[in-house]
N, C-alpha and C positions, 0 to 999 in steps of 0.2 A: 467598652471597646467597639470601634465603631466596625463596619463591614469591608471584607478585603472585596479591594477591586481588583474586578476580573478581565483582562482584555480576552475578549473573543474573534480571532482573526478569521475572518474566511474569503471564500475566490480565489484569487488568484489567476498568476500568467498562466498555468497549464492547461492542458484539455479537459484537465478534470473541474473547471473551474464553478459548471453547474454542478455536479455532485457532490461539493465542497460547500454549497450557498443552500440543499435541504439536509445536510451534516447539520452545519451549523442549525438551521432552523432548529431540528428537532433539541440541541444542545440547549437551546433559547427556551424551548417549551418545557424542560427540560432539569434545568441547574436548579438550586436550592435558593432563593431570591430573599427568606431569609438570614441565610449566611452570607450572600456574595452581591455586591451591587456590579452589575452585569455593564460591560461596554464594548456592543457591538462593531465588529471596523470591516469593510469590505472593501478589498482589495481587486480590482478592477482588472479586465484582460492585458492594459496597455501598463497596467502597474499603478496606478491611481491608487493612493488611497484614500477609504471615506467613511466620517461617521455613519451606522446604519442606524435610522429611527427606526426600534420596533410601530409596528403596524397589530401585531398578536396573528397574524394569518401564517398558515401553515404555507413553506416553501412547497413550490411543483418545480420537477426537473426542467430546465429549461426557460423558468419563468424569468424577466429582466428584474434586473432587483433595484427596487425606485427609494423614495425617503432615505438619499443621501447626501451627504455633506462634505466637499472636499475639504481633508485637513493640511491646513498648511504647511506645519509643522511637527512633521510625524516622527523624530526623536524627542520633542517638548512632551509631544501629546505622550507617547505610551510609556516614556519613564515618570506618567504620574502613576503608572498602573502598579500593582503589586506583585502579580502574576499574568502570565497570558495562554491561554489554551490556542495554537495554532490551527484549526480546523482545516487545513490547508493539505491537498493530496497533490500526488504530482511535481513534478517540475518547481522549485525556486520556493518551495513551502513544507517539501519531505526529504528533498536531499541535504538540506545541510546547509543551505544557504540562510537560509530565515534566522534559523538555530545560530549562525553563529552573528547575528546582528544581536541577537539576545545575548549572547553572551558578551558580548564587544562594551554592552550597556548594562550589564549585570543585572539582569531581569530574568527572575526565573516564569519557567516555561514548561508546561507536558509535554511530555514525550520523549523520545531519541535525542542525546545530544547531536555533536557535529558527525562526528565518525559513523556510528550507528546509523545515520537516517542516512548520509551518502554511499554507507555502503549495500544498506538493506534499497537503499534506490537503484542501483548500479545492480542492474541481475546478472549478468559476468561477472563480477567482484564479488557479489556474494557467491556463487560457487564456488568459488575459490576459497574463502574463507568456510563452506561449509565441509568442501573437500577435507580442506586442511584438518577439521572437527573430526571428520568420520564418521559422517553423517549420510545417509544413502539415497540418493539423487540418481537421475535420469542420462545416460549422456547428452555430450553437447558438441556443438562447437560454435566458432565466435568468427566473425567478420566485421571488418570497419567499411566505412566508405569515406574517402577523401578525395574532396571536389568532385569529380568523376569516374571515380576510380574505385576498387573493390580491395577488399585488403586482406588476404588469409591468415589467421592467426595460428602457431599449432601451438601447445600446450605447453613448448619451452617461452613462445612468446616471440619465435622468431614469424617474422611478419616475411610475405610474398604478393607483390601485387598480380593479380591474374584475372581474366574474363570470367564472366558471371559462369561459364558453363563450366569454365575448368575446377570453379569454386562448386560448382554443384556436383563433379564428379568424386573430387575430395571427399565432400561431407557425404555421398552415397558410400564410398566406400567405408564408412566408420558408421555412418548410423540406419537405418533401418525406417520406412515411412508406414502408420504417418509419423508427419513432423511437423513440431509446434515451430514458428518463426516470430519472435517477438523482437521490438526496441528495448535497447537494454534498461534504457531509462526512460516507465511510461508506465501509468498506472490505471487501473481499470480494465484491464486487456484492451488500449485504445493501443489500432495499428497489429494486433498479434492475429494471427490469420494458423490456418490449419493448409499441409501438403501432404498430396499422397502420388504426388510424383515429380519427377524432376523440372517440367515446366511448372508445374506450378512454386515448387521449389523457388528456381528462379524469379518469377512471379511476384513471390510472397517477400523475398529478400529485398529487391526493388521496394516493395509497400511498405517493409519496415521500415527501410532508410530516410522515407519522408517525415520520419518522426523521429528519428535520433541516427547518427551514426555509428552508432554501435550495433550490431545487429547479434542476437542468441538462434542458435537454432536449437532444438532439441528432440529427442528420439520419443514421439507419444507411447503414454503408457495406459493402458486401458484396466481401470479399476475405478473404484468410489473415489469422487473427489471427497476432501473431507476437511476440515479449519477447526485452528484450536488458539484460542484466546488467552494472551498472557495479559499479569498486572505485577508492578511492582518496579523496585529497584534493586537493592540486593536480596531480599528475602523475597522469591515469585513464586506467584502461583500461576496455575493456569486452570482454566475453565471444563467444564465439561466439551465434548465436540460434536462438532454439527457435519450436517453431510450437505453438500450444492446438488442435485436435480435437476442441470441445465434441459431447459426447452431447446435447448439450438447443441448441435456439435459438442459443442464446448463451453464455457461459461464466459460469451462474450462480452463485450460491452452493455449489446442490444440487449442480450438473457438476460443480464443483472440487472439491470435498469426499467427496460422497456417490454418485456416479454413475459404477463403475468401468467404463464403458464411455467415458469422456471420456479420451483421451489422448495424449500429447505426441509428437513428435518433434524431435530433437536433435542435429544440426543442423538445421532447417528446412530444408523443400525448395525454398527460391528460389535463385536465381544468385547467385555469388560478388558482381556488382557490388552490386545490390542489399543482397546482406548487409551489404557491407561500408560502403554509405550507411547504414543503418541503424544501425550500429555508430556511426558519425560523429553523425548525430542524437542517438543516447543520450545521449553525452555529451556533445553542445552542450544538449539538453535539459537534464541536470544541473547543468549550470554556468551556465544562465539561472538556474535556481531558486536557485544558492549552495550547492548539494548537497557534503554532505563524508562519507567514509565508504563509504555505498552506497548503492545504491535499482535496482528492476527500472523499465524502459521499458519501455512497452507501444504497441506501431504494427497498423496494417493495410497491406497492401500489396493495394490497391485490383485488383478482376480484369481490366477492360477494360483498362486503363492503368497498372498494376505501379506506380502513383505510390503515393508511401510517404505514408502517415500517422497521426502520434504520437495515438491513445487517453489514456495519462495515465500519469503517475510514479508510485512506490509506494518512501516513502520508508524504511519497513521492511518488506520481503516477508515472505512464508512461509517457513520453514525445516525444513516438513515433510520427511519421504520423499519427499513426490511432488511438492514445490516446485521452480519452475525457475528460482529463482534460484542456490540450490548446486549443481542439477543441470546447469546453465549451464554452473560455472565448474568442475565436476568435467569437462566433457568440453573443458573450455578448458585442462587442466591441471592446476588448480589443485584439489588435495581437499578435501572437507567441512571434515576437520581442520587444513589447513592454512588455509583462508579463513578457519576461525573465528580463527586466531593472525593473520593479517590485516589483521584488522578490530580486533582490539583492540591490536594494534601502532598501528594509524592514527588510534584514539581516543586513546593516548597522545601521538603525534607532535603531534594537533589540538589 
């Protein structure tokens, strides 16, 4: 039996498109080359796609990525593939889009099918769906922007348009600063900014909308961040959990990426019971969403009152060095190498 071939997609349109191209590296350094004959494809800011020659050098954030090969015909090409690992974060790679060209071509694929990856994209949608769970979350509230204009959302969904101030007097009267302001669709906290007052409020709503127009706001909660790693499809497990140690505010783009003074702990330092609710939410969180494959949870466990609460799904993580998703599952047991075999075992099964 000859070796399945494995498409390795990465890049991408999004912002995340350098963090998606040392994912993949490490994926490369990474996979079982016994089992799987490996075919790299990078997918370019303007949508390009292209064969990647490996080189064997390690990806740096930021670095342009050279030794490629436009393919011409990128339906011929990847339905020779067997499977395709999407390493793709972000916009047009985690929502749902990419996912359903694989399906359209019936090529199986890691990760989130269609629903799962647009909803766990969409951070508005998925409160809603984790509401509906019963699952315990931070308040919020939601604003659009169309063309010029500001959009207040309340919670039947009935929509008012009004000026950025009367929208910040809204959201003061329901939530409590600080307040986290994020795009609802954007990954890495690119675009999510910290308020601890109403101009900045305003401010910050402005910043988000350069990046999607859906804007979240949320009531900050001050406690341990904390992430817990699921695997699987219908029978999931989940990891042990790690704690984030941002160097900055919050764990921004800059901390996670750029700021080696931001750092993790693994196991996290809470009590067993605690963790192991956590664990339990993970993966009721996943299986709200229809999640298949994987995805990192993200909670706070609140300081007065140790009450757990779910932040947001990430329905294809980092796969960095310093990601804690494999890092998760490296001290769960399970190796790099061995999750990557996995995950593309359970994209085959799906």
């Amino acid at each position: 039996m000859g070796k399945i071939k494995v498409g390795i997609i990465f890049g991408g349109m999004s912002t995340e498109n350098e963090v998606s191209v040392v994912s993949a590296g490490s994926i490369l350094e990474n996979i079982d080359r016994e089992k799987y004959e490996v075919f790299p494809i990078y997918i370019d800011k303007e949508g390009k796609w292209y064969k990647y020659i490996e080189d064997g050098r390690k990806k740096v954030l930021g670095e342009k990525v050279e030794n490629i090969v436009e393919i011409e015909n990128i339906i011929s090409y990847i339905q020779r593939l067997d499977v395709i690992f999407p390493v793709l974060h972000g916009l047009y790679g985690e929502d749902g889009t990419i996912q359903g060209l694989f399906e359209l071509l019936k090529i199986p694929y890691v990760g989130c099918k269609v629903l799962a990856s647009s909803v766990g994209m969409d951070k508005v949608y998925t409160k809603i769906v984790f509401e509906k769970a019963g699952i315990n979350q931070t308040p919020y509230e939601y604003v659009r922007k169309y063309k010029n204009k500001y959009i207040y959302v309340d919670k039947n969904f009935d929509e008012k348009i009004l000026d950025l101030k009367e929208i910040a007097k809204k959201i003061t009267e329901k939530l409590e600063f600080p307040m986290f302001i994020k795009p609802s669709n954007s990954g890495s906290s690119v675009g999510v900014k910290k308020a601890e007052n109403e101009n900045e409020l305003i401010e910050n709503i402005e910043y988000a909308s350069k990046f999607d127009n859906k804007i979240l706001i949320e009531q900050g909660v001050i406690g341990k961040e904390v992430e817990c790693a699921v695997l699987g499809n219908e029978k999931v497990i989940a990891s042990c959990v790690g704690e984030i140690k941002a160097a900055d505010e919050f764990y921004s783009y800059d901390a996670k990426y750029k700021n080696e003074e931001s750092k993790t702990e693994i196991p996290a330092n809470i009590s067993e019971e605690i963790s192991e609710e956590i664990r339990k939410e993970a993966i009721k969180a996943f299986k709200a969403i229809d999640g298949k494959g994987l995805s990192r949870v993200d909670f706070f466990v609140e300081n007065k009152t140790n009450r757990i609460i779910i932040n947001e799904i990430n329905t294809m993580p980092g796969f960095t060095d310093i990601s804690m998703y494999p890092k998760m599952f490296a001290k769960s047991g399970i190796s790099y190498e061995k999750l990557i075999t996995n995950l593309i075992e359970l994209a085959l099964e799906k």
